[in-house]
C-alpha positions, -999 to 999 in steps of 0.1 A, spaced: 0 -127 -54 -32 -136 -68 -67 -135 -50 -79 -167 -39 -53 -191 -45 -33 -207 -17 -2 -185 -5 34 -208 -9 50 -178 7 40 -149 33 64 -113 26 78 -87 50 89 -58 25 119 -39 32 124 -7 13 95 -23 -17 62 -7 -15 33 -35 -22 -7 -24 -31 -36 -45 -22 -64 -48 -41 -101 -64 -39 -101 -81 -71 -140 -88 -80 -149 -122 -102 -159 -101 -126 -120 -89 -129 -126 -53 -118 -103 -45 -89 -107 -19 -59 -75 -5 -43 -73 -15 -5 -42 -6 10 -4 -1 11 20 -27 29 57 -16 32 81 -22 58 52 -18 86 40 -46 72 32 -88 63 20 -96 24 -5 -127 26 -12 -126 63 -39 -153 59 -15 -185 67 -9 -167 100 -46 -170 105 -48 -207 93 -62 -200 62 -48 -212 27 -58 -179 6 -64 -143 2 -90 -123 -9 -67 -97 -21 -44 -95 -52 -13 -83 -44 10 -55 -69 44 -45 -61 45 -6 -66 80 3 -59 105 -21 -64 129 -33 -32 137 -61 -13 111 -81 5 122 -114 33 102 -142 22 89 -170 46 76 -204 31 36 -211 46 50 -246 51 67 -231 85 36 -218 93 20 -253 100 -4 -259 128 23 -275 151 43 -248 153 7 -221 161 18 -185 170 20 -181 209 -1 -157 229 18 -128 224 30 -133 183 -9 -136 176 -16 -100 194 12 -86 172 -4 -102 139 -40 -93 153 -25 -53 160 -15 -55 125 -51 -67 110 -67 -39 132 -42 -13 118 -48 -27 80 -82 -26 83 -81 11 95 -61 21 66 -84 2 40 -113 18 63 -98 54 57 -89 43 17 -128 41 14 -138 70 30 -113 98 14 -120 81 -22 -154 88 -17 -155 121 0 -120 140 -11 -112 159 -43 -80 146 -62 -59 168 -46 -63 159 -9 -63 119 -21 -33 124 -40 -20 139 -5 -32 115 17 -19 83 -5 14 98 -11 20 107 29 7 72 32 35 56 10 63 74 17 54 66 59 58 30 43 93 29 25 125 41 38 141 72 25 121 99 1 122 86 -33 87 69 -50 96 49 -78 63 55 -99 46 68 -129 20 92 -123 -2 70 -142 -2 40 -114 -13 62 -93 -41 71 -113 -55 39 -110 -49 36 -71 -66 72 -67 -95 66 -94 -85 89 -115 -69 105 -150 -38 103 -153 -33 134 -166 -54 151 -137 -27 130 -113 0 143 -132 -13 184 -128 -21 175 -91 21 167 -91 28 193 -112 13 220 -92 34 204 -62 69 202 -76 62 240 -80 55 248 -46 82 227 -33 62 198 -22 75 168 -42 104 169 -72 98 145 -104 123 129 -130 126 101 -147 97 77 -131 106 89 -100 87 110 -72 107 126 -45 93 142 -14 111 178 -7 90 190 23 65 160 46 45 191 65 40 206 33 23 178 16 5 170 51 -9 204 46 -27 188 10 -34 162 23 -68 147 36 -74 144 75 
């Protein structure tokens, strides 16, 4: 999904794990947030408006339910109690893009690393990441070869296992330990 233009279709993933990200007009684009099965992919029509401000990348691959905007029309408005549910969500995504900022700019790799991982495994079902260590580079603001030392170091204390594209979590209390408050 790209920033700006208007949304044909609104996505609930299942098992996929979807990145948001401010995308400037000068092209340069700042990580946001993670949307998985907690979650709604161009939530804007449920507000009434045409467009995003965020581009949207899928990060592991799944399924997603798809919902064409054109059912979202102004006859049929959410009722009372559907708009608390999509206003809940807003308040929870903007806490977790809220939270984004603040450990990128106060949190060595390690603890981001942490903190985005616990983040998107809480977001898809089961324990398996399918991702290079270089994507998550660019979502942590980092080398990829620093993100890849960071994993390293973790697949030998039992944290996370690695092969193939492929991150597994081992042990969630371990990796909460890394990870940032």
């Amino acid at each position: 999904m790209a920033p700006n233009t208007p949304i044909k279709f609104v996505y609930f993933p299942e098992d996929a794990l979807v990145g948001l990200k401010h995308a400037s007009g000068s092209g340069a684009a700042a990580p946001l947030a993670l949307v998985g099965y907690d979650g709604v992919v161009g939530v804007a029509p449920l507000l009434g408006a045409p467009a995003e401000h965020f581009r949207a990348e899928v990060l592991h691959p799944g399924h997603a339910w798809r919902l064409g905007t054109e059912a979202l029309n102004h006859e049929s408005a959410l009722d009372a109690g559907q708009m608390r549910v999509v206003l809940r969500y807003l308040q929870a995504l903007n806490a977790q893009i809220s939270q984004f900022a603040l450990c990128q700019l106060q949190h060595p790799l390690n603890q981001r690393l942490g903190r985005w991982l616990q983040d998107a495994f809480d977001r898809v079902p089961g324990c398996d990441l399918r991702m290079e260590p270089a994507v998550l580079a660019t979502w942590l603001g980092a080398e990829p070869g620093a993100v890849q030392t960071a994993i390293a170091q973790w697949v030998a204390e039992g944290v996370l296992a690695q092969r193939d594209g492929c991150i597994t979590l081992l042990d969630r209390q371990l990796l909460a330990h890394h990870a940032c408050a």
